[in-house]
N, CA and C atoms of all chains as a GROMACS GRO file, in nm:
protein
  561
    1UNK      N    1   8.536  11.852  13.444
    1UNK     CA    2   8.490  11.791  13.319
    1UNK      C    3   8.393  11.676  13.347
    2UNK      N    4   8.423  11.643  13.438
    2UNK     CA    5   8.327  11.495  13.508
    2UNK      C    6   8.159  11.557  13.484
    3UNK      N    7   8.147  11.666  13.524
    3UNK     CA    8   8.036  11.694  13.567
    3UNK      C    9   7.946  11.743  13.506
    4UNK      N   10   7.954  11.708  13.372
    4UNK     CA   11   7.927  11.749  13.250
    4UNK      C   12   7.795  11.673  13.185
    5UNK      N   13   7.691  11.742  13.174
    5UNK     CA   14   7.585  11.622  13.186
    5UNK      C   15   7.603  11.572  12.992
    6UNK      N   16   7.582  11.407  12.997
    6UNK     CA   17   7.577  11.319  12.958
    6UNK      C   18   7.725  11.329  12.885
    7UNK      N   19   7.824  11.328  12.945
    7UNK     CA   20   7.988  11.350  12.901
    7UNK      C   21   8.000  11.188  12.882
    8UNK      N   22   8.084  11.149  12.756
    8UNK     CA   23   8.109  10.983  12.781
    8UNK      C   24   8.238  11.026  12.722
    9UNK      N   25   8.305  11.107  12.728
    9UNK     CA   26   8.454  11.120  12.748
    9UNK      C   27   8.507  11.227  12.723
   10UNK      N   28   8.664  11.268  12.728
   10UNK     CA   29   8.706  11.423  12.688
   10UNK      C   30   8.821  11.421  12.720
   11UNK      N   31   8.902  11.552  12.657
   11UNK     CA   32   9.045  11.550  12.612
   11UNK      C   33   9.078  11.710  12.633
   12UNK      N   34   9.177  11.784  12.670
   12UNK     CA   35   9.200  11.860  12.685
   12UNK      C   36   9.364  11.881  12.658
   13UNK      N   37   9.377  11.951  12.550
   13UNK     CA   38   9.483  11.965  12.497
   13UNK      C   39   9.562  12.085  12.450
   14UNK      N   40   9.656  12.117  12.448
   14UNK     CA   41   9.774  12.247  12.406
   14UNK      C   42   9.742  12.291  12.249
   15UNK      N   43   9.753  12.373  12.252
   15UNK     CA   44   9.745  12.439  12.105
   15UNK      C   45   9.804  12.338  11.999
   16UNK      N   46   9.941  12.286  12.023
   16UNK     CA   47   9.967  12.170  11.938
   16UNK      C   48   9.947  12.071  11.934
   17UNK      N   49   9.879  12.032  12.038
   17UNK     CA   50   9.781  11.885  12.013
   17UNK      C   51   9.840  11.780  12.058
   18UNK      N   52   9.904  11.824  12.233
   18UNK     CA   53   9.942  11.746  12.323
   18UNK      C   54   9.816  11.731  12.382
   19UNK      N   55   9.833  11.656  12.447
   19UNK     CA   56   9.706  11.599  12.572
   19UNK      C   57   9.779  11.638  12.678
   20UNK      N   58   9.696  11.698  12.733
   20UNK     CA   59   9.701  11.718  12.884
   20UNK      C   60   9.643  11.640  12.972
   21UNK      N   61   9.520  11.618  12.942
   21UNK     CA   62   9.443  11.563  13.020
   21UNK      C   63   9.329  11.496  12.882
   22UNK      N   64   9.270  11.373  12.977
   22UNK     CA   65   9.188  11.299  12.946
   22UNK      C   66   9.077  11.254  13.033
   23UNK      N   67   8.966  11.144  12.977
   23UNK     CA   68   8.892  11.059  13.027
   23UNK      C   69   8.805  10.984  12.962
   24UNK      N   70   8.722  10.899  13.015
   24UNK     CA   71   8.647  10.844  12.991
   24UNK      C   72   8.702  10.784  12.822
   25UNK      N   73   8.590  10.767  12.699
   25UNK     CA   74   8.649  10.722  12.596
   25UNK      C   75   8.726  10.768  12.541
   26UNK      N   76   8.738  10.864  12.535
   26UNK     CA   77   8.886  10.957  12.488
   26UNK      C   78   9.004  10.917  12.584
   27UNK      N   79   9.022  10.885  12.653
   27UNK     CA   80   9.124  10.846  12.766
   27UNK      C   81   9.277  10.827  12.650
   28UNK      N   82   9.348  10.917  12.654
   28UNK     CA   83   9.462  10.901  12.617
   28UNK      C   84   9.451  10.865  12.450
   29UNK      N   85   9.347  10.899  12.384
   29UNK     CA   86   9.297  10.897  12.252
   29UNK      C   87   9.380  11.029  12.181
   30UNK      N   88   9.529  10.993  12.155
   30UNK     CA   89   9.636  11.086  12.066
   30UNK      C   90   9.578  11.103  11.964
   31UNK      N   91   9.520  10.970  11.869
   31UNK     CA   92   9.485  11.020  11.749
   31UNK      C   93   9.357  11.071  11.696
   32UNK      N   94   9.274  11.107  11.792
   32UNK     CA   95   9.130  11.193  11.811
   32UNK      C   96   9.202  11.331  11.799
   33UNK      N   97   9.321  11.404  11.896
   33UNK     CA   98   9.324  11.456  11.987
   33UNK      C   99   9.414  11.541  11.824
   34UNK      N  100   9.493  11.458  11.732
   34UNK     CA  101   9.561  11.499  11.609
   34UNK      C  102   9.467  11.526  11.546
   35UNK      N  103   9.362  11.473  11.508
   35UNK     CA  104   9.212  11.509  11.392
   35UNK      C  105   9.181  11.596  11.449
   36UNK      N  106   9.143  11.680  11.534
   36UNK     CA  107   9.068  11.817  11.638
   36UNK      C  108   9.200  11.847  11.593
   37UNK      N  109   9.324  11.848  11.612
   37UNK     CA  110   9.399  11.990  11.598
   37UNK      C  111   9.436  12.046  11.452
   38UNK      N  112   9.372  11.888  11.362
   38UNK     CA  113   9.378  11.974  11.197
   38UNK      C  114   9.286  12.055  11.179
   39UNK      N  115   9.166  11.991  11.242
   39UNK     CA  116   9.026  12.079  11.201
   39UNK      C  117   9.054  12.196  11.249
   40UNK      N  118   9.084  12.236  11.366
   40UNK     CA  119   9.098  12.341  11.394
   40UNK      C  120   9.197  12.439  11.321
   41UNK      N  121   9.292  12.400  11.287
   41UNK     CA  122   9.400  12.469  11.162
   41UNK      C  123   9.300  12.468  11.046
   42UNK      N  124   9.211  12.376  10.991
   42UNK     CA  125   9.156  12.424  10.856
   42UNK      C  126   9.018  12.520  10.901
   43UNK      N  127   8.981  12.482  10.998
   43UNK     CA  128   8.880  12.585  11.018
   43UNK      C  129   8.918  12.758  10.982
   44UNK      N  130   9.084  12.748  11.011
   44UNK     CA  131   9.103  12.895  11.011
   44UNK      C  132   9.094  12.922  10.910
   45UNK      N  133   9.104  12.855  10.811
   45UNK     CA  134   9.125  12.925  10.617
   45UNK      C  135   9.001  12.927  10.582
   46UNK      N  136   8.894  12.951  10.682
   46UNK     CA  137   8.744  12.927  10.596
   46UNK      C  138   8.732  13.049  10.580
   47UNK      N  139   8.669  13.066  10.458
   47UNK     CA  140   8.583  13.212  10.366
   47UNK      C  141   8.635  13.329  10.423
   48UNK      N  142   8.719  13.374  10.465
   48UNK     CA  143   8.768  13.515  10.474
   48UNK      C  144   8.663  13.652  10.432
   49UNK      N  145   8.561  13.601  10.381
   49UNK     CA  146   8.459  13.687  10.307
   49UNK      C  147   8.389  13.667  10.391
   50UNK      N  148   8.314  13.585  10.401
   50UNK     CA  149   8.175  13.547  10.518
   50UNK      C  150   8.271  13.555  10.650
   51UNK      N  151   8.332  13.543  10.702
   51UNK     CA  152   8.429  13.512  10.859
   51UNK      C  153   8.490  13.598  10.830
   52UNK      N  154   8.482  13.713  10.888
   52UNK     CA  155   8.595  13.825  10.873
   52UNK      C  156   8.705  13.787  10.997
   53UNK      N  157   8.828  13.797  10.985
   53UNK     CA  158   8.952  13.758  10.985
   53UNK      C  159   8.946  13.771  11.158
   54UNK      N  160   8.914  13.894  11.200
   54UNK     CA  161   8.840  13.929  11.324
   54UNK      C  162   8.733  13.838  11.383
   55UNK      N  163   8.688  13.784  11.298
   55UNK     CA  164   8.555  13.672  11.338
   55UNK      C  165   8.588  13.502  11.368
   56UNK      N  166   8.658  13.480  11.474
   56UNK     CA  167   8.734  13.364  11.494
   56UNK      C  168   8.609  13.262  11.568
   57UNK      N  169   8.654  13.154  11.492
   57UNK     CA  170   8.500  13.052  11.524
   57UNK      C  171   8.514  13.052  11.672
   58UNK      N  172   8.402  13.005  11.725
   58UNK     CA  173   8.409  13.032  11.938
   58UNK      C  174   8.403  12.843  11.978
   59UNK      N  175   8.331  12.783  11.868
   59UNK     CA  176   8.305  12.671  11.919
   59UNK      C  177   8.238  12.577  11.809
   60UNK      N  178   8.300  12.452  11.774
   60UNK     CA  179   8.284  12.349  11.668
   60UNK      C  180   8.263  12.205  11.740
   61UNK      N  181   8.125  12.215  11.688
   61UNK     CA  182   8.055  12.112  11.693
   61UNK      C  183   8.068  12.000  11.575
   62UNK      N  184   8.122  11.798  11.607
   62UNK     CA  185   8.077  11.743  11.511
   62UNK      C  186   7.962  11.643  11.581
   63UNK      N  187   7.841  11.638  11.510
   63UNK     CA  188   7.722  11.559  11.553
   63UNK      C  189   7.688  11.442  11.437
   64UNK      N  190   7.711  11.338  11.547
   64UNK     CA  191   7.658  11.179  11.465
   64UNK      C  192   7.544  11.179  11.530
   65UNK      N  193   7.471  11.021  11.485
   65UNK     CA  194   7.323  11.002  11.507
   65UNK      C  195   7.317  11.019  11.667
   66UNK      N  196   7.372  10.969  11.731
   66UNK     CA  197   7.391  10.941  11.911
   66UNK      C  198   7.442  10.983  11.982
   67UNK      N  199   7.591  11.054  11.930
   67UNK     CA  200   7.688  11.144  12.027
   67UNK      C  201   7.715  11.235  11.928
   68UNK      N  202   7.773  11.338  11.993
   68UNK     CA  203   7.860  11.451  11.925
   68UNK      C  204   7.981  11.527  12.017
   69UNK      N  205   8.050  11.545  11.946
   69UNK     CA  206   8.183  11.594  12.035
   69UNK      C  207   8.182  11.770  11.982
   70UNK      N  208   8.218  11.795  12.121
   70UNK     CA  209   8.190  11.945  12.112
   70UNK      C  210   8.314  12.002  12.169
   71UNK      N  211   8.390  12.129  12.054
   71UNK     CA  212   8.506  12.143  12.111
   71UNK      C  213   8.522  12.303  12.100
   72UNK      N  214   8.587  12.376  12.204
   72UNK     CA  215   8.616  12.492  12.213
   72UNK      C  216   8.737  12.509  12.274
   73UNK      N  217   8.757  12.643  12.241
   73UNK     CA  218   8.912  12.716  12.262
   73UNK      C  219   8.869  12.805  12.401
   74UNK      N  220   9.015  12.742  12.523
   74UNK     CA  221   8.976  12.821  12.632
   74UNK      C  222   9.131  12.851  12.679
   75UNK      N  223   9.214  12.976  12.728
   75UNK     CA  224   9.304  12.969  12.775
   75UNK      C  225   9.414  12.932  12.688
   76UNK      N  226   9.425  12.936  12.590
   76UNK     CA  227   9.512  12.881  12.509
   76UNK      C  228   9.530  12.731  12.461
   77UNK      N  229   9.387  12.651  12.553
   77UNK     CA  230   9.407  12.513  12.558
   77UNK      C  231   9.268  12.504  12.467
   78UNK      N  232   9.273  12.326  12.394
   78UNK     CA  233   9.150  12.288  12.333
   78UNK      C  234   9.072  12.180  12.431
   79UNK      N  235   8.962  12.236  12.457
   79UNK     CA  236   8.871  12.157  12.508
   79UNK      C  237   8.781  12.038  12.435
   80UNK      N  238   8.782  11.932  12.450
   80UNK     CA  239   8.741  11.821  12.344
   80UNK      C  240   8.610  11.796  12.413
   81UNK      N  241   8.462  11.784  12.415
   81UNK     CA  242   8.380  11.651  12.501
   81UNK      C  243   8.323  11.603  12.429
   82UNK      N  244   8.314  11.466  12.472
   82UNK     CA  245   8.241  11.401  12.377
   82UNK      C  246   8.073  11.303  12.440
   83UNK      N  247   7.952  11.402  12.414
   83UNK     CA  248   7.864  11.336  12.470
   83UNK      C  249   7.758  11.263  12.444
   84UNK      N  250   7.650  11.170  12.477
   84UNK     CA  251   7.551  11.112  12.411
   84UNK      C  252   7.470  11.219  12.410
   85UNK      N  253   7.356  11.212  12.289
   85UNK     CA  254   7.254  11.312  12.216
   85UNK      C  255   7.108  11.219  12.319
   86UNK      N  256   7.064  11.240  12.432
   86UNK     CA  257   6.953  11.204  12.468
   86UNK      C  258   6.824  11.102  12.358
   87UNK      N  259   6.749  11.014  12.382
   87UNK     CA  260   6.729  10.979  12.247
   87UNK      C  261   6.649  11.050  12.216
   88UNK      N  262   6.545  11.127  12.316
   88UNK     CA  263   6.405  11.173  12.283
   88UNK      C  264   6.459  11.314  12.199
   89UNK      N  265   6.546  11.347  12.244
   89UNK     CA  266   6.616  11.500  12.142
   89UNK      C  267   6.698  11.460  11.998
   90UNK      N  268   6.692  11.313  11.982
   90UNK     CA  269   6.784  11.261  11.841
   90UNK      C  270   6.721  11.292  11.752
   91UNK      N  271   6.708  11.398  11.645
   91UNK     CA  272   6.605  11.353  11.552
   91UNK      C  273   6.705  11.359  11.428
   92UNK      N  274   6.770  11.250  11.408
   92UNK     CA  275   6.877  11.229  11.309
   92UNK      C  276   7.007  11.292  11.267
   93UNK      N  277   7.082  11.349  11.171
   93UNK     CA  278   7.176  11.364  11.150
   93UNK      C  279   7.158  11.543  11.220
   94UNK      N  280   7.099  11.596  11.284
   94UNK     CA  281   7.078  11.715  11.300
   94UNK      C  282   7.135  11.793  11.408
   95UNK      N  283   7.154  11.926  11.396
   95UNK     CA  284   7.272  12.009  11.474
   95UNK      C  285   7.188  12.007  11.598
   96UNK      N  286   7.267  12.051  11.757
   96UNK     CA  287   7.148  12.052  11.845
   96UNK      C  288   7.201  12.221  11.909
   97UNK      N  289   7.177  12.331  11.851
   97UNK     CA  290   7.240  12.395  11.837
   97UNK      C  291   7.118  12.554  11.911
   98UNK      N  292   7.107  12.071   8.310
   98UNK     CA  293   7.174  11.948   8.392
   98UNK      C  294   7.159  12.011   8.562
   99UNK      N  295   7.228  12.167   8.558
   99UNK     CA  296   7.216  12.134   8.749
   99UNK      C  297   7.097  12.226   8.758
  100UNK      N  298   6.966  12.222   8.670
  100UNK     CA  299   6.856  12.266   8.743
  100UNK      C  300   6.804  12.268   8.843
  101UNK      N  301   6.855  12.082   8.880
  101UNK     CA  302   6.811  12.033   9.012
  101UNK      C  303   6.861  12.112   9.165
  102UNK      N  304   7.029  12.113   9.104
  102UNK     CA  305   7.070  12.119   9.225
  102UNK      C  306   7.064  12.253   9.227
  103UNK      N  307   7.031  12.411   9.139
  103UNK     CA  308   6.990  12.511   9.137
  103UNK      C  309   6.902  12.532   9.227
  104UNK      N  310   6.795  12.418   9.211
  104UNK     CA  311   6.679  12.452   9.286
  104UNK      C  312   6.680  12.390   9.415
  105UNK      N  313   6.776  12.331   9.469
  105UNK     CA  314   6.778  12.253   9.581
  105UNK      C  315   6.896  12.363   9.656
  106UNK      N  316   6.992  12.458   9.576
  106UNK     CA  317   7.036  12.604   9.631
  106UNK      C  318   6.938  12.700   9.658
  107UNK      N  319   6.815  12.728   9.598
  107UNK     CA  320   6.774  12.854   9.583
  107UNK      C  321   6.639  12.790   9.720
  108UNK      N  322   6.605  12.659   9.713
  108UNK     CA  323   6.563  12.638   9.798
  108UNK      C  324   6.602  12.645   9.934
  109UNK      N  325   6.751  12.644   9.998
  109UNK     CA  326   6.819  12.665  10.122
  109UNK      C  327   6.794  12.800  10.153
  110UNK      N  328   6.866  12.879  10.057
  110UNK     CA  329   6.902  13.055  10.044
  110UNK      C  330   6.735  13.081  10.092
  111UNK      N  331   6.618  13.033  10.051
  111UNK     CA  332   6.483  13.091  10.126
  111UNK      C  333   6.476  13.044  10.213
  112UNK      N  334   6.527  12.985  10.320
  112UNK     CA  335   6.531  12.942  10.443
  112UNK      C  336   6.572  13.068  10.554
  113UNK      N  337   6.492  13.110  10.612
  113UNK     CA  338   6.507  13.152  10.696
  113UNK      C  339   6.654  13.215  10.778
  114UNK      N  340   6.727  13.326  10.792
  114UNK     CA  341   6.850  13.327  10.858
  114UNK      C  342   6.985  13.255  10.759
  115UNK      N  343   6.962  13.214  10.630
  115UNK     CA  344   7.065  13.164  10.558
  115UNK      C  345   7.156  13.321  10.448
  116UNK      N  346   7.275  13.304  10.504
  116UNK     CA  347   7.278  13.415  10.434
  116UNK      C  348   7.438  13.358  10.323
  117UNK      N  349   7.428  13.207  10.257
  117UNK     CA  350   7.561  13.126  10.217
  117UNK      C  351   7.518  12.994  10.189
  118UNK      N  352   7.544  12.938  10.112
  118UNK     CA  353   7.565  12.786  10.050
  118UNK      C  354   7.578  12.779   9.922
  119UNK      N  355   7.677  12.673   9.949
  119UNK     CA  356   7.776  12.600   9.869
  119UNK      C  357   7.802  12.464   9.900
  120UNK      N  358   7.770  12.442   9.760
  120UNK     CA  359   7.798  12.231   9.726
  120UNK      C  360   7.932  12.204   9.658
  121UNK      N  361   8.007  12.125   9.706
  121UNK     CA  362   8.141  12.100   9.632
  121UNK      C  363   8.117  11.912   9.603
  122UNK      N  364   8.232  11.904   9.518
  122UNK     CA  365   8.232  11.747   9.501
  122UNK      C  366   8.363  11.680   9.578
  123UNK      N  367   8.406  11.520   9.603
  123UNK     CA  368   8.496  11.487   9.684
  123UNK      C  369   8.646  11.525   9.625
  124UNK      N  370   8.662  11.602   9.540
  124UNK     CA  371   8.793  11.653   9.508
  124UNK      C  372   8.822  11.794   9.579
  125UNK      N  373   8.698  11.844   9.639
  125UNK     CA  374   8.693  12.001   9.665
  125UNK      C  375   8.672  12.116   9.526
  126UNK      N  376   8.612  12.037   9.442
  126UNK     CA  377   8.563  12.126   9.344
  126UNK      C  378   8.423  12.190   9.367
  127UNK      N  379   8.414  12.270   9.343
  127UNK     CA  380   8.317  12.425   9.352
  127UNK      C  381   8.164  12.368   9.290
  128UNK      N  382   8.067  12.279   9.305
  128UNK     CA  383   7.950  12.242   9.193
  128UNK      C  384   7.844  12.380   9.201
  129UNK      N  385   7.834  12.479   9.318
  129UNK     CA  386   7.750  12.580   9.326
  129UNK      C  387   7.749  12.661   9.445
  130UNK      N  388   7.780  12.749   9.433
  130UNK     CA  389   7.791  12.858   9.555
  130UNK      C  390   7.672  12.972   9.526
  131UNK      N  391   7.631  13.026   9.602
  131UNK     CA  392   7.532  13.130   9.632
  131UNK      C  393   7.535  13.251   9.751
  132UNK      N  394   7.530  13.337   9.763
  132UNK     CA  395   7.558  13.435   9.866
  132UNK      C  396   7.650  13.467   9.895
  133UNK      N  397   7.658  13.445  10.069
  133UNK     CA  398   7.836  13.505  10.096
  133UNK      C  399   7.943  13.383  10.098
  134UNK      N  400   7.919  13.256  10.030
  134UNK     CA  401   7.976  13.170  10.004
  134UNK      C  402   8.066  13.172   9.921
  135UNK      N  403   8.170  13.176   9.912
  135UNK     CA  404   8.254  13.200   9.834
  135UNK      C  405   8.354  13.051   9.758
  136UNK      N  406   8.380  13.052   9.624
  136UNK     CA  407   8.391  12.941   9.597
  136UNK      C  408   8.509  12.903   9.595
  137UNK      N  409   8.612  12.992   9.630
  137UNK     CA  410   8.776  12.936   9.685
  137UNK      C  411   8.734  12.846   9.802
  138UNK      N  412   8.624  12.905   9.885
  138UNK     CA  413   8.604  12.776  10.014
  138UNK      C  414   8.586  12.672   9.980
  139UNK      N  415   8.526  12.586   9.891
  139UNK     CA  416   8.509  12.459   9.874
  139UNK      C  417   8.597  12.346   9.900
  140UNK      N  418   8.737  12.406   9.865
  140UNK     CA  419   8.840  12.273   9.926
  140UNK      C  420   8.834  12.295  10.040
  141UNK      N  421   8.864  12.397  10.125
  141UNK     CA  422   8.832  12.407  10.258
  141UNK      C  423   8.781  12.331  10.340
  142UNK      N  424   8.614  12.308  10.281
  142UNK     CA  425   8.507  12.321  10.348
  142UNK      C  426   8.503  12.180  10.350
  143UNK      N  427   8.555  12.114  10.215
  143UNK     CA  428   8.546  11.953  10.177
  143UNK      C  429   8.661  11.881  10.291
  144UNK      N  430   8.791  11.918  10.249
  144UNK     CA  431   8.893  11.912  10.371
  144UNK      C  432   8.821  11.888  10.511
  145UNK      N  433   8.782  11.979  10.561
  145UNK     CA  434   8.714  11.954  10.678
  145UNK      C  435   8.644  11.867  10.716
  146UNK      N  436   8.551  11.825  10.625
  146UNK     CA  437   8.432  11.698  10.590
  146UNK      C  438   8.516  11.591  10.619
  147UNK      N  439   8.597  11.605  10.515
  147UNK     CA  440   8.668  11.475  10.550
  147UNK      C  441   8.784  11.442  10.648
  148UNK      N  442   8.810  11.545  10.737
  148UNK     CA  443   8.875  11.506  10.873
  148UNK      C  444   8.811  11.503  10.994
  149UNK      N  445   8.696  11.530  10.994
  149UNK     CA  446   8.572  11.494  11.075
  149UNK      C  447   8.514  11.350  11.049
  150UNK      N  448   8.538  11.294  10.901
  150UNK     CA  449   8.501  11.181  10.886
  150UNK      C  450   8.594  11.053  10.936
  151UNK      N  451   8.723  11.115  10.957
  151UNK     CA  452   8.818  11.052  11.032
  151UNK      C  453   8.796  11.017  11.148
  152UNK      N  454   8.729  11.077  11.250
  152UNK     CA  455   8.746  11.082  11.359
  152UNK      C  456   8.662  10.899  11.377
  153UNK      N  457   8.555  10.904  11.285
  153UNK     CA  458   8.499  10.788  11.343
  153UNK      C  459   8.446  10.704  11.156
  154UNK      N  460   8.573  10.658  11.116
  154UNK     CA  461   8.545  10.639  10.984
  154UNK      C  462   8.415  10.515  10.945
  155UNK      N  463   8.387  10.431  11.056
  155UNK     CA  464   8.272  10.328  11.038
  155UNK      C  465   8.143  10.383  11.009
  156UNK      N  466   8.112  10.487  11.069
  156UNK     CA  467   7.992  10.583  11.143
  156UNK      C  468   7.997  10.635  10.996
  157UNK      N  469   7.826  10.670  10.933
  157UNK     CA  470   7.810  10.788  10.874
  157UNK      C  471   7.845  10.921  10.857
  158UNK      N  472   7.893  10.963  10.817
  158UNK     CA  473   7.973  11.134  10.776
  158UNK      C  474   7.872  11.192  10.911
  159UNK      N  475   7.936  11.282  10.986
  159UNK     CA  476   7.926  11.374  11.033
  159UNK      C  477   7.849  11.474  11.031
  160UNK      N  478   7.752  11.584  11.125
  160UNK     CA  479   7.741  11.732  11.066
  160UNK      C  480   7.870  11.802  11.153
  161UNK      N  481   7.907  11.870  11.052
  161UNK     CA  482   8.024  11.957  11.169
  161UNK      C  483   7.979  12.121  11.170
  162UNK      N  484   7.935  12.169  11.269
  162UNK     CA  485   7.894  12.356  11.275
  162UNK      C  486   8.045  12.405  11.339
  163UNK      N  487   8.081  12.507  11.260
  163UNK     CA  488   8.205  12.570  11.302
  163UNK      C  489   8.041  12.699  11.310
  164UNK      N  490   8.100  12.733  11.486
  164UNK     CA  491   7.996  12.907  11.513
  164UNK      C  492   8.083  12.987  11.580
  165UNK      N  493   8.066  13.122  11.488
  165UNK     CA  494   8.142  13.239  11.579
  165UNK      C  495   8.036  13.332  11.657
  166UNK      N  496   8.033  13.438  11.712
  166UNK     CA  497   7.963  13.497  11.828
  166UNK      C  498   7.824  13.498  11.712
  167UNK      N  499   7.800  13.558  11.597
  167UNK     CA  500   7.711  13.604  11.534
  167UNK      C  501   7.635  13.515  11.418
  168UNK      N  502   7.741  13.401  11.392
  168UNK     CA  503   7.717  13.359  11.260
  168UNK      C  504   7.746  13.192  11.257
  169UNK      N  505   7.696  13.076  11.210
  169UNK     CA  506   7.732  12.945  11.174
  169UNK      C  507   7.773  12.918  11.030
  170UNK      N  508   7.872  12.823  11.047
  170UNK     CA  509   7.853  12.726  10.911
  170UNK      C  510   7.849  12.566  10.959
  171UNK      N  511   7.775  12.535  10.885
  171UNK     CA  512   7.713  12.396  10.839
  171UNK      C  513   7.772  12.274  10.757
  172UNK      N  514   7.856  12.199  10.815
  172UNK     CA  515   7.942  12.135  10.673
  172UNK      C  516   7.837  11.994  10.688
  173UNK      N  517   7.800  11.916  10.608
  173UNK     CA  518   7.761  11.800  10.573
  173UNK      C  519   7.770  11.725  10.476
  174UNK      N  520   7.852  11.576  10.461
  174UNK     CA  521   7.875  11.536  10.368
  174UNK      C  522   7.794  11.390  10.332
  175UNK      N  523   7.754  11.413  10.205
  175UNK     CA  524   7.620  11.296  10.132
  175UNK      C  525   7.715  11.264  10.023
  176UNK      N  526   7.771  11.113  10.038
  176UNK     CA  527   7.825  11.027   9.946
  176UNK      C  528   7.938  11.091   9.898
  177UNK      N  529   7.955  11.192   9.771
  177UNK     CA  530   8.071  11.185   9.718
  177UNK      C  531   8.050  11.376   9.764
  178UNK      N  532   7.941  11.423   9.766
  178UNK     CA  533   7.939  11.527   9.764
  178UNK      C  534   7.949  11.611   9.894
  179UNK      N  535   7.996  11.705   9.895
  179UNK     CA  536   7.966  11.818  10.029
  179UNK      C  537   7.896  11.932  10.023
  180UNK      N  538   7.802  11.984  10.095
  180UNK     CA  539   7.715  12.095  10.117
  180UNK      C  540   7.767  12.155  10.263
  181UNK      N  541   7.752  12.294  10.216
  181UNK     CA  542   7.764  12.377  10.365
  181UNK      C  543   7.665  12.487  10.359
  182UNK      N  544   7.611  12.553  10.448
  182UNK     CA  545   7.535  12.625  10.489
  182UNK      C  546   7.587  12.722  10.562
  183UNK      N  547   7.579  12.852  10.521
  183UNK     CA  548   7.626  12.962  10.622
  183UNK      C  549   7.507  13.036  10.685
  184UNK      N  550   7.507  13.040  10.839
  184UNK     CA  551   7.382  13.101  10.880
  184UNK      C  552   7.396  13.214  10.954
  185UNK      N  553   7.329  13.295  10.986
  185UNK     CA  554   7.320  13.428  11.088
  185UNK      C  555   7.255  13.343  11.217
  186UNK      N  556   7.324  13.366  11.321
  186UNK     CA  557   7.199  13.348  11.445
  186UNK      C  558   7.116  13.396  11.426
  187UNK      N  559   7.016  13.335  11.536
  187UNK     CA  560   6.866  13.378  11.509
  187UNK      C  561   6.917  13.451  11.645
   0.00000   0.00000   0.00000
């Protein structure tokens, strides 16, 4: 996870939203680690129409002006990182996608 | 009255690869859906907004993209209101 270019912290956690592991600003950040495991429970009730039930999100991105934390499902575990947005690539509230 | 925001829907939906959007208000009420947006999602979609806004409540609201292999959605929340965007990859 270290090696993660521009990583300024991260969390790696159990389906129920233990921490396993940490670092950097996330370092032992439980109640980051509880907000990622609701989103991820409400993510599942989205539009059943557009997301067919079969169509399970792969990876949720939230992006502020400077960092964004980027989280995916691996192994049964949730991967949290949370990194700075380069400035020359900032161009405001926008996905970098 | 929502001419505006009619036209600020019909303006997304011609965007390129949009194949969904929907504006709700901070209760999770439904103000306009279009496409494969469906308007039971709106509490959903608002819900979400606002547990993303948790994470860093000082900071301006969030964009949050939930993407599966083929397809995005877009949640973004402006003041009281929420907009989402459903997209096809390009």
């Amino acid at each position: 996870m270290d090696k993660i270019p521009d990583q300024i912290g991260y969390l790696v956690l159990t389906e129920d939203g233990a921490v396993l592991e940490s670092g950097g600003e996330l370092e032992n950040d439980e109640r980051v680690a509880t907000i990622i495991t609701d989103l991820i429970t409400l993510s599942n009730k989205v539009d059943p129409t557009a997301f067919a039930p079969n169509e399970q999100f792969k990876k949720i991105t939230i992006t502020y002006d400077d960092h964004w934390f980027v989280i995916c499902l691996s192994n049964k575990k949730i991967y949290v990182v949370k990194r700075t947005i380069p400035i020359s690539a900032g161009e405001g509230n926008t996905v970098n996608v | 009255m929502e001419k505006d925001l009619d036209k600020v829907i019909e303006e997304i939906m011609s965007t390129p690869n949009v194949n969904g959007c929907l504006v709700a208000d901070h209760q999770g009420l439904c103000l306009a859906s279009k496409g494969s947006a469906h308007v039971d999602s709106a509490g959903v979609i608002v819900a979400i907004s606002e547990q993303a806004c948790k994470i860093q409540p000082n900071l301006k609201p969030p964009t949050v993209c939930l993407e599966t292999d083929k397809k995005q959605c877009l949640i973004q929340r402006h003041g009281t209101i929420t907009g989402a965007i459903y997209k096809q990859k390009a």
